[in-house]
N, C-alpha and C positions, 0 to 999 in steps of 0.2 A: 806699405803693409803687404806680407806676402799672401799671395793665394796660394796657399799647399798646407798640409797639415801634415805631423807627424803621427807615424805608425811604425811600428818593429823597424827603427833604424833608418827608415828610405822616408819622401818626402812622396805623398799622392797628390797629383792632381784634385784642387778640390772643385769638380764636375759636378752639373746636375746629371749627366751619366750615374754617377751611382758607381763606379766601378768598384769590387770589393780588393781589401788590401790583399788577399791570398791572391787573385789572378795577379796582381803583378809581380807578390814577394816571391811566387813557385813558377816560372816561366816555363811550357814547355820544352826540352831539349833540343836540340837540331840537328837531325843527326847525318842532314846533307843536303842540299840544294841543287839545282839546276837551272841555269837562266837562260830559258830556250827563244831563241829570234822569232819563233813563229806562233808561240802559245803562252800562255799566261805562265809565268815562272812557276816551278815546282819546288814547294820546301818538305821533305820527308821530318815529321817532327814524332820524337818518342811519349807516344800517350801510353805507354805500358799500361798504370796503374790509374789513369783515366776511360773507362768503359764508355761516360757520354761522348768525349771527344774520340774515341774510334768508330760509334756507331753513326756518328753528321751523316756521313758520306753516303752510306745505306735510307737513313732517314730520309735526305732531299733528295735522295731515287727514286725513292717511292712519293714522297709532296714535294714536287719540285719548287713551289710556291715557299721562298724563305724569307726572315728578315734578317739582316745583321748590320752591328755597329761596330766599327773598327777605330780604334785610334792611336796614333802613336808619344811615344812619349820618350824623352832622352834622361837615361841613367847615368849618372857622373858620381864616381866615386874618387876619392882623393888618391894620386898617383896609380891611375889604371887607366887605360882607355876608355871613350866612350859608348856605352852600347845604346842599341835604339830597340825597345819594347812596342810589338805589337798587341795590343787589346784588341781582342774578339769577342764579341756576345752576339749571339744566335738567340731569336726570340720565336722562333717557327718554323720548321713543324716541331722541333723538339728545345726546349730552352738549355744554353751551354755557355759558360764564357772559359776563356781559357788568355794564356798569354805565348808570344814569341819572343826570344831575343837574340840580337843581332848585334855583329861587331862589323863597324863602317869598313874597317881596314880587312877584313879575312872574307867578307860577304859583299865588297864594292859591288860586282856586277851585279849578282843577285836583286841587290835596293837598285841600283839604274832601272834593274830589267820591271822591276814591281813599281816605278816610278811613271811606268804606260797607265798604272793604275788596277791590275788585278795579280794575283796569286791563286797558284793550285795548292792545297795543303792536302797531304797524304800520310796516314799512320801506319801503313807498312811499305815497303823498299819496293817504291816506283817500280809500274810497269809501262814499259813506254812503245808507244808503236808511232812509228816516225815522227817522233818526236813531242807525240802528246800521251799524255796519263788517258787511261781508259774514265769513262766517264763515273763507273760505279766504285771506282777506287780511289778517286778525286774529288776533292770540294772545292771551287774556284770561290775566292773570295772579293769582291772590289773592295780597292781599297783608296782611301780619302789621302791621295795624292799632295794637297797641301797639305795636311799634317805631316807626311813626312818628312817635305821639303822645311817644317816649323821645326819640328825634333832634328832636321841636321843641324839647322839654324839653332836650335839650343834653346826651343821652347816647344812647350811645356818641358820641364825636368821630371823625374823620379828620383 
């Protein structure tokens, strides 16, 4: 019996997370990375027409005190490569989930460098001083390490 259910096309995870099928069907864009040796990798992602996902980074400025849940999950469509989707849900100071996606083969380093276990995610074009994103321009996210190594592994699917 599978655990997944269908929605618009793709298969979810079926989680007591809850995750909704818009974060995964609307991933946000990436519209560049940097896998820095000395600080938690940096992904510049375009939340244009997302206001909660640009304001995180101000939000947990001001209540540093946050919670989030991350997971990943592997998209496989018939004759294309694999991509590997991060789930983010923020449940404090401000509630937000959104999604990332990622190609194994164009983003190798990137996924090594976040496989230390965290990420800086940023929604406008990195400012960097020796080689870290400023603090109020950046969100550092931990992220759940075996799940990722499960999604190259080719579990969970999407």
């Amino acid at each position: 019996m599978s655990n997944t259910r269908k929605a618009r096309g793709m298969s979810m995870p079926n989680n007591n997370l809850g995750w909704s099928v818009e974060t995964a069907a609307k991933p946000l864009p990436v519209l560049g990375v940097w896998p820095l040796q000395t600080a938690p990798p940096v992904v510049w992602a375009d939340a244009a027409g997302r206001h909660d996902v640009r304001d995180l980074a101000r939000a947990h400025h001001e209540a540093p005190e946050g919670a989030v849940q991350t997971q990943w999950c592997a998209r496989l469509a018939p004759g294309s490569a694999m991509r590997l989707l991060l789930l983010i849900r923020f449940t404090n100071p401000v509630r937000c989930e959104f999604s990332l996606m990622f190609q194994p083969g164009h983003h190798g380093a990137l996924l090594n460098a976040v496989a230390a276990g965290a990420v800086t995610i940023v929604t406008r074009e990195p400012q960097l001083r020796d080689g870290v994103v400023t603090a109020r321009q950046g969100l550092a996210v931990e992220i759940d390490r075996k799940g990722l190594q499960d999604a190259l592994d080719g579990t969970p699917h999407l």
